[in-house]
C-alpha positions as CSV (number, residue, x, y, z in Angstrom):
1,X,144.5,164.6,36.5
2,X,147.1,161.6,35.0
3,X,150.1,161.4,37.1
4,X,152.8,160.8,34.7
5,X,155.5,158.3,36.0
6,X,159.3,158.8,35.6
7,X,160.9,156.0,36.1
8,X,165.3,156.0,36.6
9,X,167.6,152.9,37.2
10,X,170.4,153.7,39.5
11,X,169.4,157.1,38.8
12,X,169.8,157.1,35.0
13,X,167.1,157.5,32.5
14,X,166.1,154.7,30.7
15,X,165.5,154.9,26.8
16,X,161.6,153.9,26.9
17,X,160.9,156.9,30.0
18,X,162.7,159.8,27.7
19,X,159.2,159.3,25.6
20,X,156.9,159.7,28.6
21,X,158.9,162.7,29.3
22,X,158.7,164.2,26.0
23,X,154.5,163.2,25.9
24,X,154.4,164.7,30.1
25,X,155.7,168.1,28.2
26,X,153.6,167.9,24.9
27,X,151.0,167.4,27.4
28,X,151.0,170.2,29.4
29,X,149.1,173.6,29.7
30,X,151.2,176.2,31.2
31,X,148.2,177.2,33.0
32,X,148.0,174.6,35.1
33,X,150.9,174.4,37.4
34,X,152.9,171.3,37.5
35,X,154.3,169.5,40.3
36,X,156.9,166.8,40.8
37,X,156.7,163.9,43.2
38,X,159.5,162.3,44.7
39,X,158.4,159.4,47.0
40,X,160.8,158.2,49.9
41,X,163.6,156.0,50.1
42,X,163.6,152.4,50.9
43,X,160.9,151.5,48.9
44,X,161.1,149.0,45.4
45,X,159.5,149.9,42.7
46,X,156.2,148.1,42.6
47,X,155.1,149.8,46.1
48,X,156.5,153.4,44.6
49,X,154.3,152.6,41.9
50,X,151.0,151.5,44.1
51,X,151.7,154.6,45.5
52,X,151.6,156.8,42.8
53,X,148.4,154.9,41.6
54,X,146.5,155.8,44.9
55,X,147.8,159.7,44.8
56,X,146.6,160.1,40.9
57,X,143.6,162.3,41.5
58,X,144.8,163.7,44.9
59,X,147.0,166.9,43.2
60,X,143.9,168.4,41.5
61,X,144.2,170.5,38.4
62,X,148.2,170.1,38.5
63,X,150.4,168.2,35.9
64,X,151.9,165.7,37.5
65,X,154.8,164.0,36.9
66,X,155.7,161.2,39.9
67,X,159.9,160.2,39.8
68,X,159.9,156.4,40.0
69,X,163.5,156.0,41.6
70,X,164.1,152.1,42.9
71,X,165.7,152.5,46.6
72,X,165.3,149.4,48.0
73,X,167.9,148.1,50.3
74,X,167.9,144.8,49.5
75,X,168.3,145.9,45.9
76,X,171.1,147.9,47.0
77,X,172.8,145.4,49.0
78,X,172.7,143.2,46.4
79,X,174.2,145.4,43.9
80,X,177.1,146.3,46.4
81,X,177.8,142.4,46.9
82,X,177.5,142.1,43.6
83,X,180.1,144.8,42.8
84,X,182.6,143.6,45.6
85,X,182.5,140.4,43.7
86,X,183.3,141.5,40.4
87,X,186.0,143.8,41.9
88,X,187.6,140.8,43.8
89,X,188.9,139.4,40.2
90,X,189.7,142.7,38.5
91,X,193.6,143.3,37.9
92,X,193.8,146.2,40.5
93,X,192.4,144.3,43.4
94,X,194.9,141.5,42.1
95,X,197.9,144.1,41.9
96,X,196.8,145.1,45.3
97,X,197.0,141.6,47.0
98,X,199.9,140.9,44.7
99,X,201.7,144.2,46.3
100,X,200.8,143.4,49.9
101,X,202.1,140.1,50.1
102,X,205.5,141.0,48.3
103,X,205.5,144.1,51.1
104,X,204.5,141.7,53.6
105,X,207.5,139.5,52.6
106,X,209.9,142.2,53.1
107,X,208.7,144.2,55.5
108,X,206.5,142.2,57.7
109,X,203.5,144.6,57.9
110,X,201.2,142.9,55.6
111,X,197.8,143.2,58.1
112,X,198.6,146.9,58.1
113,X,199.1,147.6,54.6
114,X,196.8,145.5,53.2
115,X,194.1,146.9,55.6
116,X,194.6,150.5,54.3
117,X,195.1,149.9,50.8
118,X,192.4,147.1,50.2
119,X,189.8,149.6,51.9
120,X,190.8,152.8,50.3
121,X,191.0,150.8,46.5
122,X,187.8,149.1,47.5
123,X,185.7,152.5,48.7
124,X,186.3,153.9,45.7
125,X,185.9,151.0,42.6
126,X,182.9,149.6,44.5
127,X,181.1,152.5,43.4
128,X,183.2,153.6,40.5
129,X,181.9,151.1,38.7
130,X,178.7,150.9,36.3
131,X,176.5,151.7,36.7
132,X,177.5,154.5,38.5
133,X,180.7,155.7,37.0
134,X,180.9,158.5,40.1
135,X,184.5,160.2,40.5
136,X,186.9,157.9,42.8
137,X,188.4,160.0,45.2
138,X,184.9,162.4,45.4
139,X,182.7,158.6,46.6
140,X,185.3,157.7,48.4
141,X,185.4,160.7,50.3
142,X,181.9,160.1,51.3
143,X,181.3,156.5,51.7
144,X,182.1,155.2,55.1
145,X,184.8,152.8,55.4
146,X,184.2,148.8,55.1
147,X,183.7,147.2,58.2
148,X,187.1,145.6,59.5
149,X,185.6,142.6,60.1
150,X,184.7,142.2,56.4
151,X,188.1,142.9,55.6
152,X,189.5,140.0,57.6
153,X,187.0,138.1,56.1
154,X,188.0,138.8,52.6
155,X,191.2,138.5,53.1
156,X,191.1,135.4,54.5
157,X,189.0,134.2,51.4
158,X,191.6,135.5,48.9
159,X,195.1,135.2,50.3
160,X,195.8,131.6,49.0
161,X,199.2,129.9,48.0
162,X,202.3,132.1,47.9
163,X,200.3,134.5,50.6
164,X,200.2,133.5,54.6
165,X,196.7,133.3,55.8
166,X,196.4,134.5,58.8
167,X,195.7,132.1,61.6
168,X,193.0,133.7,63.4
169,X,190.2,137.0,62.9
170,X,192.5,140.0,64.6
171,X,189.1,141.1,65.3
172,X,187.4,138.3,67.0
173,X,190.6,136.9,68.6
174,X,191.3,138.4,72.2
175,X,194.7,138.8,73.2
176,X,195.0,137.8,77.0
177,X,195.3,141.1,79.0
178,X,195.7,143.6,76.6
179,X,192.8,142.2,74.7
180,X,190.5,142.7,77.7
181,X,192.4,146.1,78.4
182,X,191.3,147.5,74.9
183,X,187.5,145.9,75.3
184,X,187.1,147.8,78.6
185,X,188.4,150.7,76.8
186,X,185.9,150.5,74.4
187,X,183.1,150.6,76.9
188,X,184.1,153.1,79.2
189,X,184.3,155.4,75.4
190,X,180.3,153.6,74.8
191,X,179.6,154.5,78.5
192,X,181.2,158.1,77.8
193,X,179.1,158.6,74.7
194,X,176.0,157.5,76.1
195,X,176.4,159.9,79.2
196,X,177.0,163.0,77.0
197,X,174.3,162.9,75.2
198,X,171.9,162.6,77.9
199,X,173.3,164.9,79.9
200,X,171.4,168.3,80.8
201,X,171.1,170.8,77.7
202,X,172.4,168.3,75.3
203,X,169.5,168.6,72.8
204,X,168.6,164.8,72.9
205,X,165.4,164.1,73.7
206,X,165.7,160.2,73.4
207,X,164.9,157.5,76.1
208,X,168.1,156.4,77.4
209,X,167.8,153.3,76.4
210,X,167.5,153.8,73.1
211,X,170.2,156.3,73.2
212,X,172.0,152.7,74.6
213,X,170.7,151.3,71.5
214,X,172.2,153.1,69.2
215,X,175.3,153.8,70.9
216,X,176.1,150.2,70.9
217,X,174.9,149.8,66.9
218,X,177.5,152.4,66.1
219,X,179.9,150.5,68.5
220,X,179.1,147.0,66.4
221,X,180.2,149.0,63.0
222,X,176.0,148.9,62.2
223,X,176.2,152.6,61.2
224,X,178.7,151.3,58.9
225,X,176.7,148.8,57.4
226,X,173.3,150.5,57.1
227,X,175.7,154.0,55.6
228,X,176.1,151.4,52.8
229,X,172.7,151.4,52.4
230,X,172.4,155.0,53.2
231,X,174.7,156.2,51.1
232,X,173.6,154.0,48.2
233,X,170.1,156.1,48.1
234,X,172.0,159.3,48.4
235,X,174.7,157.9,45.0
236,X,171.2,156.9,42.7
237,X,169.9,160.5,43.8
238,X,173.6,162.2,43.0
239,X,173.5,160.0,39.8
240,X,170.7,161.5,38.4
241,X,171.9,165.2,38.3
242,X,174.9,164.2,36.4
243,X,175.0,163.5,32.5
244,X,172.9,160.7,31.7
245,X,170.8,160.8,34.7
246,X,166.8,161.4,35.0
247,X,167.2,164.6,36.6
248,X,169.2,165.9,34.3
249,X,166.8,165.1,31.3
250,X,164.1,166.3,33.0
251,X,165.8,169.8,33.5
252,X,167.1,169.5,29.9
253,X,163.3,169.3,28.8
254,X,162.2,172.1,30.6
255,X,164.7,174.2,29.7
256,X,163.8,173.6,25.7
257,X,160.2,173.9,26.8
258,X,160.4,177.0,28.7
259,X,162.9,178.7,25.9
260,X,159.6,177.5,23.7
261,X,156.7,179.5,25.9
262,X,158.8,181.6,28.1
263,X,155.2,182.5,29.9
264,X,155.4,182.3,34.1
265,X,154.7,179.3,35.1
266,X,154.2,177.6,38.5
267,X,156.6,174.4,39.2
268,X,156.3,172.9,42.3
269,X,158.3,170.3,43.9
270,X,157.1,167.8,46.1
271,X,159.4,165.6,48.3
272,X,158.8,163.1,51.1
273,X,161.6,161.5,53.4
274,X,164.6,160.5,51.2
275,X,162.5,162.2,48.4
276,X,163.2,165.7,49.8
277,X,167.0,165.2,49.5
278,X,166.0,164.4,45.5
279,X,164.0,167.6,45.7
280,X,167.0,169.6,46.8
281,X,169.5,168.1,44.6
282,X,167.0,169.2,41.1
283,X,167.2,172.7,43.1
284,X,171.1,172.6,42.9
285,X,171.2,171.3,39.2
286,X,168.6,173.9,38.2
287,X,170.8,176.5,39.0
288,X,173.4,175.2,36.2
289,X,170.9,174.6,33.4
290,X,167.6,176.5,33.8
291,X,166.9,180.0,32.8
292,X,167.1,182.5,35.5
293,X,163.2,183.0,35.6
294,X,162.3,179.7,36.1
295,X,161.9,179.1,39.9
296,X,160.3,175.8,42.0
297,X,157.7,176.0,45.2
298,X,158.9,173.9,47.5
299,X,157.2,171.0,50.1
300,X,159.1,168.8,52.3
301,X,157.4,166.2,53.9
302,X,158.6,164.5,57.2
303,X,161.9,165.5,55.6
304,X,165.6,163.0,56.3
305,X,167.2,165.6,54.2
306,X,170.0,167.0,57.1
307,X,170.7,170.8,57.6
308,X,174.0,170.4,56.3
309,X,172.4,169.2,52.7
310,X,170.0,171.5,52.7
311,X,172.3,174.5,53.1
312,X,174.9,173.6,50.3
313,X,172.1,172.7,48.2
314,X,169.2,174.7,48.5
315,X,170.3,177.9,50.6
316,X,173.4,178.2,48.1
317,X,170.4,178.8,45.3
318,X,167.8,179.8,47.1
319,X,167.1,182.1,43.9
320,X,166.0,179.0,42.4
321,X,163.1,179.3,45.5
322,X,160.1,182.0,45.1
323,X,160.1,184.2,47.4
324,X,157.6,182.5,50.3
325,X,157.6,179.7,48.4
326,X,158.4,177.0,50.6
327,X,156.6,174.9,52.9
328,X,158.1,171.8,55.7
329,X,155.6,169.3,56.8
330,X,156.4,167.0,59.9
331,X,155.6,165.6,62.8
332,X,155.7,166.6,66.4
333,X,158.2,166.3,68.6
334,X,155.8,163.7,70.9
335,X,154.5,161.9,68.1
336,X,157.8,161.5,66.1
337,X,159.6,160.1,69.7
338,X,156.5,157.0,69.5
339,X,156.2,156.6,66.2
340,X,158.4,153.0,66.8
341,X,160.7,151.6,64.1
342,X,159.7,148.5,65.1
343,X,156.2,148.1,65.2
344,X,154.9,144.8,66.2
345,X,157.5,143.4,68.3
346,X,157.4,144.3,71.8
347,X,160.7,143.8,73.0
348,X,162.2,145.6,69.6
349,X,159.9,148.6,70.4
350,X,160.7,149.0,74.1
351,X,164.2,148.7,73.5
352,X,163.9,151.4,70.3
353,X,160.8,153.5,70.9
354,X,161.5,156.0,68.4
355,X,161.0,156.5,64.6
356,X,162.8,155.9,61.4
357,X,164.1,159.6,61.7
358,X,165.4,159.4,64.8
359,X,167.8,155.9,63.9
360,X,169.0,157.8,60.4
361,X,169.9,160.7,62.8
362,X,171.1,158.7,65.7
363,X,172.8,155.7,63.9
364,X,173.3,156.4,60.3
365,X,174.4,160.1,60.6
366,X,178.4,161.1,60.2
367,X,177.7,162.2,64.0
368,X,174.8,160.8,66.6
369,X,171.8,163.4,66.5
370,X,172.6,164.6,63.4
371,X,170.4,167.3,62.7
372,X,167.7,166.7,60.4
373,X,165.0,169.0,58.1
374,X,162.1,166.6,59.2
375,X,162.3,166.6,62.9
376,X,160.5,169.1,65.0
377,X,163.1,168.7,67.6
378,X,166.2,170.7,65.7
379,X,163.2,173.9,65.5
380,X,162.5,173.9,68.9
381,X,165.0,173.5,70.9
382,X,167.1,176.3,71.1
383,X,170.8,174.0,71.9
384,X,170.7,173.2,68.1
385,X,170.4,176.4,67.2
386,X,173.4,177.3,65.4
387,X,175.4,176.8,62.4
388,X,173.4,175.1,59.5
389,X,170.3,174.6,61.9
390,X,170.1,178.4,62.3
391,X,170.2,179.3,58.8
392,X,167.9,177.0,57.8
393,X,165.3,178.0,60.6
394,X,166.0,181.8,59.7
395,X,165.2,180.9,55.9
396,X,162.4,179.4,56.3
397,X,160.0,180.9,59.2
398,X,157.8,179.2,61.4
399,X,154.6,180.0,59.4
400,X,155.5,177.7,56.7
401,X,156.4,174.7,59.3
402,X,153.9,173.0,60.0
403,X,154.0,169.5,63.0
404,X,151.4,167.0,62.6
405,X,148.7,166.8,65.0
406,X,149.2,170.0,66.8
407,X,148.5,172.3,63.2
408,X,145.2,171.3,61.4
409,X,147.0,171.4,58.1
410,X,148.4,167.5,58.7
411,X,146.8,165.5,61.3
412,X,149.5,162.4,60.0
413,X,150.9,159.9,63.1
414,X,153.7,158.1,61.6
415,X,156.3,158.7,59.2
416,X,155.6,155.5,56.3
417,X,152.1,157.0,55.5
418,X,152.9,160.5,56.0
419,X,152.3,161.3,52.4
420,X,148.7,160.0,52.4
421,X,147.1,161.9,55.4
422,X,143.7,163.4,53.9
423,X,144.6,167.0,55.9
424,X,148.3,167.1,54.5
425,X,146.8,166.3,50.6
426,X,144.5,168.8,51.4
427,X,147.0,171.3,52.3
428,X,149.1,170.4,49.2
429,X,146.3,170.8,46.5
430,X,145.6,174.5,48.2
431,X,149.3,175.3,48.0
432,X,149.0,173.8,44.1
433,X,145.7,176.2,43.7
434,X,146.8,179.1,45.6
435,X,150.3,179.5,46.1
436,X,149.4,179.8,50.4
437,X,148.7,176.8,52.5
């Protein structure tokens, strides 16, 4: 069958795709079930869209509709660079610097001040901006804050005549003993960290070196900088549940659609990686603007969506789910631990053996190990099970999990082609032609 494709621009639906939704509707025999794809994240476009091309004929009978959503991080990065620029000459980063320097004159505390207040205005407009438009104080909340050595940086880039630069980086400049005091602080907290998480019945199965790894990435703010990234993805995904955004047409249509044959029909939702967090996020919205009767099956494949997310989004409308409806896909635990980020360079892999879902869990979580739906680890071990971990694994039992080679049902060994192993599409199509895998 035609995949249909859906494509969104910082998550909002553009004018020329509401047509191909209205056709992907017009088109569509309630008989055959329908299914919507969500690829992963950090991906542009054009490969999203080779990717969709090589998947067209691999869903069977179903109607397909494929959600084009551009999560490239250089894309990203550009747009946030982009923003920071533009919000550098707007009148409230003016009245800022022009409030710090009058403070600074009588009070003296002008590196304080304008450290707090330049990064709380800038967390929020950064994003608060178009084409986002997201509430200030609700991003802010959950965007991490700018590195400080971008902030001296700016400052020192802005403050001009009538402000005092300041002489030197307070964050590259050592300051005699004390300086070296607070540096061997820092370790000895790095040293700390590292010795924690390896130590017996922590629930970390990673070497130790690339437990060092990461440890010193967070140390060097790079958990910072890639959240930007991060956290990006996770805004375009947010953005297109809210008014204006793709998901929220595409809910809109089915809701006229199914008010127009109100006969059952199957839906199912297919994510992979960063997908799956799109997947639950429709689940949430679904709950404000479908029909009651309208529920979604749901597969996660070699999921980054965390436990956290998943409970406040799906498990808080898990009416939205039929009832043995939902299926995870991942790998093993083994095969996940060498699946290596960085494939192709020797010394990169030694030093990080592990795969893109351990570093968003490691590096880019809120907390290191952060629990996530995709790894076979946070099933197993019995350490993690508690709290969000331990609903989630009560919710969904281990007959629909399935870890990739050790069940038939996906024979996949890394995480980037997950989505194209011949067993896994094979699995998916039965789920599409049975409702059972």
């Amino acid at each position: 069958m035609t995949i249909y494709l859906y494509k969104s621009k910082y998550g909002k639906a553009r004018k020329t795709q509401l047509e191909i939704l209205k056709k992907f509707f017009q088109d569509w025999n309630t008989a055959q079930p329908m299914v919507i794809c969500f690829h992963g994240g950090l991906i542009e476009e054009s490969k999203a869209l080779d990717l969709a091309a090589r998947l067209e004929f691999e869903f069977g009978n179903a109607h397909t509709l494929f959600f084009i959503w551009n999560s490239n991080p250089v894309v990203i990065l550009k747009d946030l660079v982009q923003r920071a620029a533009g919000f550098l000459e707007t009148d409230e980063a003016k009245a800022v610097l022009k409030s710090v320097s009058r403070g600074a004159k009588k009070k003296g505390v002008k590196e304080k001040l304008s450290s707090v207040r330049l990064r709380k205005q800038a967390n929020g407009v950064l994003w608060r901006r178009e084409p986002y438009k997201s509430d200030l104080k609700k991003v802010a909340s959950e965007l991490p804050a700018i590195p400080k050595i971008f902030e001296e940086e700016l400052f020192k880039a802005r403050l001009s005549s009538g402000v005092t630069r300041r002489k030197k980086s307070s964050f590259l400049k050592k300051q005699g003993f004390f300086g070296n005091l607070k540096d061997g602080v820092e370790s000895l907290f790095m040293l700390f960290h590292v010795l924690r998480r390896k130590r017996p019945g922590s629930g970390d199965d990673r070497a130790l070196r690339a437990v060092i790894v990461e440890e010193v990435l967070r140390a060097l703010w790079v958990d910072k900088i890639g959240g930007l990234v991060w956290n990006g993805i996770k805004e375009q995904i947010r953005e297109s549940f809210k008014a204006g955004g793709a998901g929220t047409a595409f809910l809109k249509a089915l809701k006229v659609y199914c008010k127009i044959n109100p006969s059952p029909k199957r839906i199912i939702l297919v994510g992979h990686s960063a997908g799956t967090i799109y997947a639950a996020h429709m689940i949430a919205a679904a709950n404000k603007i479908l029909p009651p009767e309208c529920k979604f099956e749901v597969v996660f494949l070699a999921s980054a969506c965390t436990f956290k997310t998943f409970e406040k989004l799906v498990l808080k409308n898990q009416a939205r789910v039929k009832k043995d409806g939902i299926w995870f896909f991942g790998l093993q635990g083994k095969t996940e631990k060498s699946d290596a980020l960085m494939k192709g360079n020797n010394v990169l892999e030694f030093l990080y053996p592990h795969s893109l879902l351990y570093f968003v869990s490691g590096v880019l979580g809120k907390d290191s190990n952060e629990p996530l739906i995709g790894m076979e680890l946070f099933f197993k071990n019995s350490k993690h099970n508690k709290g969000s971990v331990k609903k989630v694994r009560d919710f969904v039992k281990p007959k629909y999990r399935y870890w990739s080679p050790i069940d038939k049902k996906v024979t996949a060994k890394d995480h980037a082609n997950f989505i194209e192993d011949t067993a896994l599409l094979a699995s998916i199509r039965k789920i599409i032609d049975t409702g059972a895998c």
